[in-house]
C-alpha positions as CSV (number, residue, x, y, z in Angstrom):
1,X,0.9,-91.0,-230.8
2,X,2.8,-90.8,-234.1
3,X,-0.7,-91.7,-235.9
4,X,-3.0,-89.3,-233.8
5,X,0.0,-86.5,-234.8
6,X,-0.4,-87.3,-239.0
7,X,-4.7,-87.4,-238.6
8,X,-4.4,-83.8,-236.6
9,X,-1.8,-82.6,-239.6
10,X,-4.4,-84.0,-242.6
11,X,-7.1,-82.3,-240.5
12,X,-5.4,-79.1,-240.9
13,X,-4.1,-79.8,-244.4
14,X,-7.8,-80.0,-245.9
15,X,-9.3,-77.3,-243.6
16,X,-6.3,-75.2,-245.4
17,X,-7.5,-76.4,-248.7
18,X,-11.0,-75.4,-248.2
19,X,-9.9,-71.8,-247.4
20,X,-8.8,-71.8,-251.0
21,X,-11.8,-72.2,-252.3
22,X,-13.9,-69.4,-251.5
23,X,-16.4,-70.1,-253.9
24,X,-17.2,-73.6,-252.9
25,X,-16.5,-72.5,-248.5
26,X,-19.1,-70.0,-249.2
27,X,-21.9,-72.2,-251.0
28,X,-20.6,-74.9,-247.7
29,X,-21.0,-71.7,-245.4
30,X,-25.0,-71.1,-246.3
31,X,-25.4,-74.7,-245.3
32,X,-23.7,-74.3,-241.9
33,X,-25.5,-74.0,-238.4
34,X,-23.9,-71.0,-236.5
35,X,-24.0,-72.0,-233.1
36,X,-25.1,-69.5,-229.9
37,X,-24.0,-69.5,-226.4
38,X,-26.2,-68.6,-223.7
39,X,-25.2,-65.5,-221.4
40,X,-22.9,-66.4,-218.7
41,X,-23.0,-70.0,-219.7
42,X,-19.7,-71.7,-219.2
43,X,-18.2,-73.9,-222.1
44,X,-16.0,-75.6,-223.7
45,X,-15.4,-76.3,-227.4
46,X,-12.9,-78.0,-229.7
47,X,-12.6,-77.4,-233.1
48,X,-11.0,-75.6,-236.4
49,X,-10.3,-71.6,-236.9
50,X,-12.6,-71.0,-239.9
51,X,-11.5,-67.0,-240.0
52,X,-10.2,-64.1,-237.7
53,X,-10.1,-60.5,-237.1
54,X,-8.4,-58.6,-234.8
55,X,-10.6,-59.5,-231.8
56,X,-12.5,-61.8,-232.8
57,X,-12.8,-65.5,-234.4
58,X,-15.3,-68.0,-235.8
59,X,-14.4,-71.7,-234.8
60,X,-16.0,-75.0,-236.1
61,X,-16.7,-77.3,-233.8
62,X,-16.7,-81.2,-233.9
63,X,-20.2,-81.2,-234.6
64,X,-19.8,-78.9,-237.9
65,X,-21.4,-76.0,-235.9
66,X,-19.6,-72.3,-236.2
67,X,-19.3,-70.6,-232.7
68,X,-18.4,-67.0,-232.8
69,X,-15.2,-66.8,-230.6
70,X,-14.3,-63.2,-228.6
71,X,-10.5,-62.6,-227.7
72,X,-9.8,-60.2,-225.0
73,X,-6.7,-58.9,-223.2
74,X,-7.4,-61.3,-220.3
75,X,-7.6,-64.4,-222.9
76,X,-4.6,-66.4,-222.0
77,X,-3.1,-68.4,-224.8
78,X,-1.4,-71.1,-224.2
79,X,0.5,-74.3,-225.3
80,X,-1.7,-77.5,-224.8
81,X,1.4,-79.5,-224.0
82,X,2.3,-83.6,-223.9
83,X,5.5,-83.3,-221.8
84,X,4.2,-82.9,-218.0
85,X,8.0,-82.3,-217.1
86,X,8.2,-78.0,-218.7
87,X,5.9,-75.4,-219.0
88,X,3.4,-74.7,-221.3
89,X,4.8,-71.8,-223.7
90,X,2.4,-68.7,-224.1
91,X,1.7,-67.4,-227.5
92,X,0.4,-63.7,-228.5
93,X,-3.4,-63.2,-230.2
94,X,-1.5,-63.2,-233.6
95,X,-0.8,-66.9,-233.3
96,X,-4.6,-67.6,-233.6
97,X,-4.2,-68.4,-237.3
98,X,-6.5,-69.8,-239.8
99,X,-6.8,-73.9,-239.5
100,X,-5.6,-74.3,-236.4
101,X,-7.2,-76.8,-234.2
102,X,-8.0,-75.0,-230.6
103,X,-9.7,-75.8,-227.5
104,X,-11.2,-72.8,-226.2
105,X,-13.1,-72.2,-222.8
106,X,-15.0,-69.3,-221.6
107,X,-18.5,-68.1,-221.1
108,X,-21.7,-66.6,-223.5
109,X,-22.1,-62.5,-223.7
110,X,-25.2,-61.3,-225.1
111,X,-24.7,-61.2,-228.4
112,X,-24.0,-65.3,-228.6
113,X,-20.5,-65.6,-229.0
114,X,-18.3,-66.8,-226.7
115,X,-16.0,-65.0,-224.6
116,X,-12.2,-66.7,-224.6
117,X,-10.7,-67.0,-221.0
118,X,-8.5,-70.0,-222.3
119,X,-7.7,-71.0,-225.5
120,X,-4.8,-74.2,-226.0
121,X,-3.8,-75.9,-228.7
122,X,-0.5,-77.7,-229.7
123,X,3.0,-76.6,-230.9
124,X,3.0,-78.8,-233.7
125,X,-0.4,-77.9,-235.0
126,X,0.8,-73.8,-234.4
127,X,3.7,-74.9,-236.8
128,X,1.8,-76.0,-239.9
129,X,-1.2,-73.4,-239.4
130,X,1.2,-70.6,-239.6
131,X,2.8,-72.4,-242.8
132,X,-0.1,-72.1,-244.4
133,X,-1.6,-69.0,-243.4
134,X,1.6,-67.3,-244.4
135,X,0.9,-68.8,-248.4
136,X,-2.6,-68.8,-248.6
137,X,-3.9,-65.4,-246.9
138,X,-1.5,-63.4,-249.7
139,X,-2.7,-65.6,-252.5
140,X,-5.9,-65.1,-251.4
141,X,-5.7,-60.9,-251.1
142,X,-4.0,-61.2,-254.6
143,X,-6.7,-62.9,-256.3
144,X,-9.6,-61.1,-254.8
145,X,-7.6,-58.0,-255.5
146,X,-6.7,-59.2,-259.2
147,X,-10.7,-60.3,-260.4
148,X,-11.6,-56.7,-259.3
149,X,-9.2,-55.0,-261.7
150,X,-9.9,-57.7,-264.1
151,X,-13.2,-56.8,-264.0
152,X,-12.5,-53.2,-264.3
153,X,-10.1,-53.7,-267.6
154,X,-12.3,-56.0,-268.7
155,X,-15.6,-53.1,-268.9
156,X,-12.9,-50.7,-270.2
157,X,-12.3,-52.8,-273.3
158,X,-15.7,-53.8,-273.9
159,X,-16.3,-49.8,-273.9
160,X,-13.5,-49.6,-276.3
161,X,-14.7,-51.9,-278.0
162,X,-18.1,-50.5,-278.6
163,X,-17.0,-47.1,-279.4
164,X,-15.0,-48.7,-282.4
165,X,-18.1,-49.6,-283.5
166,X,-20.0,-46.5,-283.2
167,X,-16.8,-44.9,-285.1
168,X,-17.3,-47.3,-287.8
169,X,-20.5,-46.9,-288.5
170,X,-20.2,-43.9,-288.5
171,X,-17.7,-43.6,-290.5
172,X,-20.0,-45.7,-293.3
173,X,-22.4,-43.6,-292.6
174,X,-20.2,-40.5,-293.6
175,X,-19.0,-42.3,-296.8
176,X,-21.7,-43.0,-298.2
177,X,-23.0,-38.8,-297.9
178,X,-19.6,-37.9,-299.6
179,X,-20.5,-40.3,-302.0
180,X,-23.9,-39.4,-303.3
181,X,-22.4,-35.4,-302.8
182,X,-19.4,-35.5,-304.2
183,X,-20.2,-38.8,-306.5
184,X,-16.4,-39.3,-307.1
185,X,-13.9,-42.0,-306.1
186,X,-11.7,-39.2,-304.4
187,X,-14.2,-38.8,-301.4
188,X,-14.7,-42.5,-300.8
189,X,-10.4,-42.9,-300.8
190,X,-10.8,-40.3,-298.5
191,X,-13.5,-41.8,-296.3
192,X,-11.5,-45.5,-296.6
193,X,-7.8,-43.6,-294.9
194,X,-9.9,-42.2,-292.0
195,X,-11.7,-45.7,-291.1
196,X,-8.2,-47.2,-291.3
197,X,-6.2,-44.8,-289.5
198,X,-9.1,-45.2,-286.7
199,X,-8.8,-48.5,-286.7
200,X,-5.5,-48.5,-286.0
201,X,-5.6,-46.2,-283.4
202,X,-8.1,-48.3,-281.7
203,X,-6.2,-51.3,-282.0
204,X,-3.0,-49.5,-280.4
205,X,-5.3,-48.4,-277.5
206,X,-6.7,-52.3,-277.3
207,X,-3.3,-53.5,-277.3
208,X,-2.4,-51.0,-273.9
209,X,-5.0,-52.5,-272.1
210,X,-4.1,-55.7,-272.8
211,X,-0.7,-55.5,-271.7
212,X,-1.6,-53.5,-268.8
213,X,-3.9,-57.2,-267.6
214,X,-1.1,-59.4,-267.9
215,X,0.9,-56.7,-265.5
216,X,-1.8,-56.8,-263.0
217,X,-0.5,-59.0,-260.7
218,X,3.0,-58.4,-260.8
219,X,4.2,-56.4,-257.7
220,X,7.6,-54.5,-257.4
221,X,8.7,-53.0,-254.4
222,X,7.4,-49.0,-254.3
223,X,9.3,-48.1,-250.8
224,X,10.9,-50.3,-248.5
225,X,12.0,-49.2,-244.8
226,X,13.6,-50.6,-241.8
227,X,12.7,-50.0,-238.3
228,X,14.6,-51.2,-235.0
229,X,14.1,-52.4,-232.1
230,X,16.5,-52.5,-228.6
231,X,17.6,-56.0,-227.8
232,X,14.7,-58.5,-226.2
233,X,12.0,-55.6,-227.5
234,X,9.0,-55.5,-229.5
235,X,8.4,-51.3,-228.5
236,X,8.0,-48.7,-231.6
237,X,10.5,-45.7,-230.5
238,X,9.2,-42.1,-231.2
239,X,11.7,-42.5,-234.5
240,X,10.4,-45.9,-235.7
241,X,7.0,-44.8,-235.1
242,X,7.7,-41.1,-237.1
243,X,8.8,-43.8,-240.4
244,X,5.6,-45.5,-240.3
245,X,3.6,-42.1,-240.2
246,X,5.2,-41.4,-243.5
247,X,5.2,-44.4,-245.2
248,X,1.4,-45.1,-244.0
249,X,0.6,-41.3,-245.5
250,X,2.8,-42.5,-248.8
251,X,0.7,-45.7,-249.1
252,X,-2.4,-43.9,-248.9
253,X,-1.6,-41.9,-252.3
254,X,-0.9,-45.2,-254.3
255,X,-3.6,-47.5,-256.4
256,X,-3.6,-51.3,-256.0
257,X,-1.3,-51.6,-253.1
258,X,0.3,-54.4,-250.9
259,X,2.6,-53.7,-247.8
260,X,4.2,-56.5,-246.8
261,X,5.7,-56.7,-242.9
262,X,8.6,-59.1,-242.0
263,X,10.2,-59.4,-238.8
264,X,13.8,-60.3,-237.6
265,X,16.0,-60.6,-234.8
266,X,19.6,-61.0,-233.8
267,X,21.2,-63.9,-232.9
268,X,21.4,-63.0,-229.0
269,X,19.4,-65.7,-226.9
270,X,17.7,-69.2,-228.1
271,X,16.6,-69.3,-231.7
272,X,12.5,-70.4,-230.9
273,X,12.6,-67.6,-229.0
274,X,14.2,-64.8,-231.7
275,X,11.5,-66.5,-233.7
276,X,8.9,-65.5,-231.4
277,X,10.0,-61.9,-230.8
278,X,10.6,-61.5,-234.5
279,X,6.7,-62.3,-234.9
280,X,5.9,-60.1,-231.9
281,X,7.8,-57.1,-233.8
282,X,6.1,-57.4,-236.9
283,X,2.7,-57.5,-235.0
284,X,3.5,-54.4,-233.4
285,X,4.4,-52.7,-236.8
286,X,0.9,-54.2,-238.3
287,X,-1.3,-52.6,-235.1
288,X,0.5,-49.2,-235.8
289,X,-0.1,-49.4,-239.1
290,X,-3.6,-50.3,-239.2
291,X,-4.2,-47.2,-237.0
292,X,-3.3,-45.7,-239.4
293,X,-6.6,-46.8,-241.0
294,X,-4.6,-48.9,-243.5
295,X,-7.0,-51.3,-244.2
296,X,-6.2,-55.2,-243.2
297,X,-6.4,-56.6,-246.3
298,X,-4.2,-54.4,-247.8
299,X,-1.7,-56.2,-245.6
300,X,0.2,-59.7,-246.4
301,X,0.1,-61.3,-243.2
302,X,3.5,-60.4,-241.1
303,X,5.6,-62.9,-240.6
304,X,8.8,-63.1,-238.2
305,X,11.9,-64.9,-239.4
306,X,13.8,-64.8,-235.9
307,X,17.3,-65.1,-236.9
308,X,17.3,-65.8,-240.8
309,X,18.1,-63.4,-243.3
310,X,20.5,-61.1,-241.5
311,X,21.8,-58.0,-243.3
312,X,24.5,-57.6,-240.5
313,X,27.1,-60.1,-239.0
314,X,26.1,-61.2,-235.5
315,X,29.4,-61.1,-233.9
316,X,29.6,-57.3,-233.8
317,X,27.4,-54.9,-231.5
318,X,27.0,-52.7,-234.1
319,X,26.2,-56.1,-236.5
320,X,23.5,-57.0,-233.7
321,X,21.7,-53.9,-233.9
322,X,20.8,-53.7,-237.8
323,X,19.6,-57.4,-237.4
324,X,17.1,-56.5,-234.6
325,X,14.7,-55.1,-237.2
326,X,11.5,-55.2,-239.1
327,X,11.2,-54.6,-242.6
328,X,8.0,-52.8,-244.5
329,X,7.5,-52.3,-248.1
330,X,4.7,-51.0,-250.0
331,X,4.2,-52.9,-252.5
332,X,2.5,-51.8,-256.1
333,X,1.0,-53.6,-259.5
334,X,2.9,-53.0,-262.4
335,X,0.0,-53.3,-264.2
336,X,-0.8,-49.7,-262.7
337,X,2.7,-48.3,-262.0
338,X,6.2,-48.6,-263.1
339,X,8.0,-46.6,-260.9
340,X,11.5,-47.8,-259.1
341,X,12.0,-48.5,-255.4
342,X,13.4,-46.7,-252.9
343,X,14.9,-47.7,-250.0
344,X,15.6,-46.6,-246.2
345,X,16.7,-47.4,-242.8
346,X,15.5,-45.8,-239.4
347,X,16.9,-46.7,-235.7
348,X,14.9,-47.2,-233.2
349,X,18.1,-47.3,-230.1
């Protein structure tokens, strides 16, 4: 048991590693068969989460094949347990993470995929996916994000670069006319200060851009905001929802932005399941958001932190209530801003 545990957890480790290589998954990816499932054939596949969007996943199977996956409202998700003696646990479509080994049964549609009435996988294995997914989905936004502005500063100097030249030679071109005019050694002094003042100049403007790169991926905090919730709830109030309006409308206006989504809860009940509801919160906050037609990968992947990091004492009602909370904060480059955070709290009782 203890060995078939530490192959499933390598398993997951290297499928983790490949999805940090996009490059190399993508040169893998051309190579892969993408398998189709007949309409209203039954089935049943075992295999690896390769990606996922809101409704939908791509899983490969033992065989290397990708099978297009389709999650509904009727999917259940469920724990595939060991202990015959307690009830599988139930899991919401935001545990379907990336490298997580699942066993998924349902039928074909029309398109191919497969239709998910069941989908089980293990407690342990939920546990290290979501470790991972949590470090390598916001590495990943940040990099993609990064090379595009890289790319962008990098034209930008190249331009720069070239119109220095084009101001140089003309600038040669303009010394040696006052020259043969003027035939004196007072019109080339004159020509020489202008190059050199240009030059300058251009180097000052080289130097912005540079320091501008190296600030590129450097994020401060542009607005942060807390919403909450009622005790046992994962429900936007009319309030809560009224804060994300604004802050989605805020984000909206900024360049190169991040907005990160945490989720917490009090210390009432057991602490796997405040760790649940704390993920179910910030799921709901992410939906409302994206909505809001706030792109996905403009978003780090929410986490919950169930009972860590309270910014209230749990031994007081009024202590209870702050810590029953999800946290939002838009999050900007200071290689494209530099402006300070502000911060703000809204109920939802």
């Amino acid at each position: 048991m203890k060995h078939t545990k530490l192959f499933s957890l390598l398993s997951v480790l290297l499928t983790a590693f490949a999805l940090c290589l996009p490059a190399a998954a993508q040169t893998q990816g051309n190579a892969t068969a993408t398998s189709r499932v007949a309409a209203g054939q039954k089935q049943k596949i075992s295999g690896v989460v390769l990606s996922r969007e809101i409704d939908k996943l791509v899983v490969r199977d033992i065989n290397g094949s990708d099978v297009a996956v389709s999650v509904s409202g009727a999917t259940k998700i469920v724990e595939k347990k060991a202990n015959p003696f307690r009830g599988a646990r139930t899991y919401p479509v935001s545990a379907l993470l990336r490298g997580l080994e699942v066993e998924v049964e349902g039928r074909g549609d029309n398109s191919g995929a497969l239709v998910a009435e069941k989908i089980k996988f293990t407690n342990d294995d939920f546990g290290v996916a979501r470790s991972l997914d949590s470090r390598v989905a916001p590495v990943e936004t940040r990099v993609t994000t990064t090379e595009g502005r890289m790319d962008t500063a990098e034209n930008r100097l190249t331009a720069a670069e070239q119109n220095a030249q084009r101001l140089s030679g003309q600038l040669e071109e303009l010394a040696a006319v006052a020259n043969t005019a003027r035939g004196g050694a007072k019109a080339a002094q004159e020509t020489a200060d202008q190059a050199l003042a240009a030059s300058k100049a251009n180097s000052a403007e080289i130097q912005t851009t540079n320091d501008r790169i190296s600030q590129i991926d450097n994020y401060e905090a542009k607005q942060n905001i807390a919403v909450n919730f009622k005790v046992n709830s994962a429900v936007l109030s009319d309030e809560a929802k009224a804060a994300l309006d604004e802050i989605a409308a805020q984000a909206k206006n900024e360049k190169g932005y991040l907005i990160q989504v945490t989720g917490y809860a009090s210390a009432d009940g057991p602490e796997a399941k405040n760790r649940a509801l704390s993920e179910r919160r910030a799921e709901a906050v992410r939906r409302y958001l994206a909505e809001h037609d706030i792109p996905l990968q403009r978003m780090v992947n929410p986490f919950g932190f169930g009972e860590l990091k309270p910014v209230a004492e749990n031994d007081t009602r009024e202590g209870r209530k702050q810590n029953r909370r999800v946290e939002v904060a838009i999050l900007v480059s200071k290689g494209l801003t530099a402006s300070g955070a502000t911060t703000s709290n809204v109920s939802s009782q």
